[in-house]
C-alpha positions in Angstrom: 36.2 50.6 11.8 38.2 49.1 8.9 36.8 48.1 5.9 36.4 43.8 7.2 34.9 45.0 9.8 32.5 47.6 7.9 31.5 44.5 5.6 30.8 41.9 8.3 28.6 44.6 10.1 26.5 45.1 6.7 26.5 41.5 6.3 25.5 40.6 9.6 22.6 43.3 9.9 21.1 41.8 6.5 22.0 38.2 8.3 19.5 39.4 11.4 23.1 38.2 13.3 25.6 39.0 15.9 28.3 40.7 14.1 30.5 38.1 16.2 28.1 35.4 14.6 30.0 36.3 11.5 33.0 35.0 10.5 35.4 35.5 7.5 34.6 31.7 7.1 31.5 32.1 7.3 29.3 31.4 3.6 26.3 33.3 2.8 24.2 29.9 3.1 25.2 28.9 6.7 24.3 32.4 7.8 21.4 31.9 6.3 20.9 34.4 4.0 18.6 34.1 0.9 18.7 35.8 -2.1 16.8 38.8 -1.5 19.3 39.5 1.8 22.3 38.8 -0.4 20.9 41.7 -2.7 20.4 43.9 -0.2 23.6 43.2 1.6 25.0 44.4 -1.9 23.3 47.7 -2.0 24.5 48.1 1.7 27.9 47.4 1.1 27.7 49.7 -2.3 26.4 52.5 -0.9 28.7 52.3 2.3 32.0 52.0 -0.2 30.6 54.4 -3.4 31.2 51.1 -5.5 29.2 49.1 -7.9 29.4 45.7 -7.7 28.8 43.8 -10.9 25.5 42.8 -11.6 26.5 38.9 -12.3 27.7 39.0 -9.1 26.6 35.6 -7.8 28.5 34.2 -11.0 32.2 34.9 -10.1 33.7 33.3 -13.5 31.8 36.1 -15.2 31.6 38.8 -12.8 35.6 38.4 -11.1 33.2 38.8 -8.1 33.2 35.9 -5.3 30.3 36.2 -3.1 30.6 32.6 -1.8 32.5 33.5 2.1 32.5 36.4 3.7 36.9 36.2 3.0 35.8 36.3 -0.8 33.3 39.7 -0.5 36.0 40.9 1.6 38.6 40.3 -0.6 36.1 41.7 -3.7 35.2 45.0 -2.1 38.9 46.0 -1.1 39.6 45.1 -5.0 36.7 47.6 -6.1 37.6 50.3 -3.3 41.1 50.1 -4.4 40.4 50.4 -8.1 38.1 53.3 -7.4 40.7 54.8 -6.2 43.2 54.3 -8.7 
């Protein structure tokens, strides 16, 4: 399992969804996740990657981190896998 496929697992399990209910289109509001899920999707995806996500998260112009689609947290955890790795 690549690492798309790793976070739209996590994000579907918080999401109570079909992992095929989740789409890199798909926005944390029309898969109807709340705040608490969206928290607990982060631990999920930190502890499956060994990353921290900022805490500001959910403010991307202060956090560089874009938890709007799917595409964006994508797109944020490859960023923080590959700098952890750097």
């Amino acid at each position: 399992m690549d690492l798309q496929q790793r976070v739209i697992a996590i994000i579907a399990e918080q999401a109570v969804l079909e992992v095929s209910d989740v789409t890199l289109d798909s926005t944390i509001e029309s898969l109807g996740i709340d705040s608490l899920g969206l928290v607990e999707a982060i631990f999920a995806i930190e502890e499956a990657f060994d990353i921290s996500i900022p805490f500001n998260a959910n403010d991307p112009a202060q956090s560089g981190f874009d938890m709007t689609s799917v595409a964006a947290i994508v797109d944020a955890v490859q960023g923080l896998v590959a700098q952890r790795a750097a």
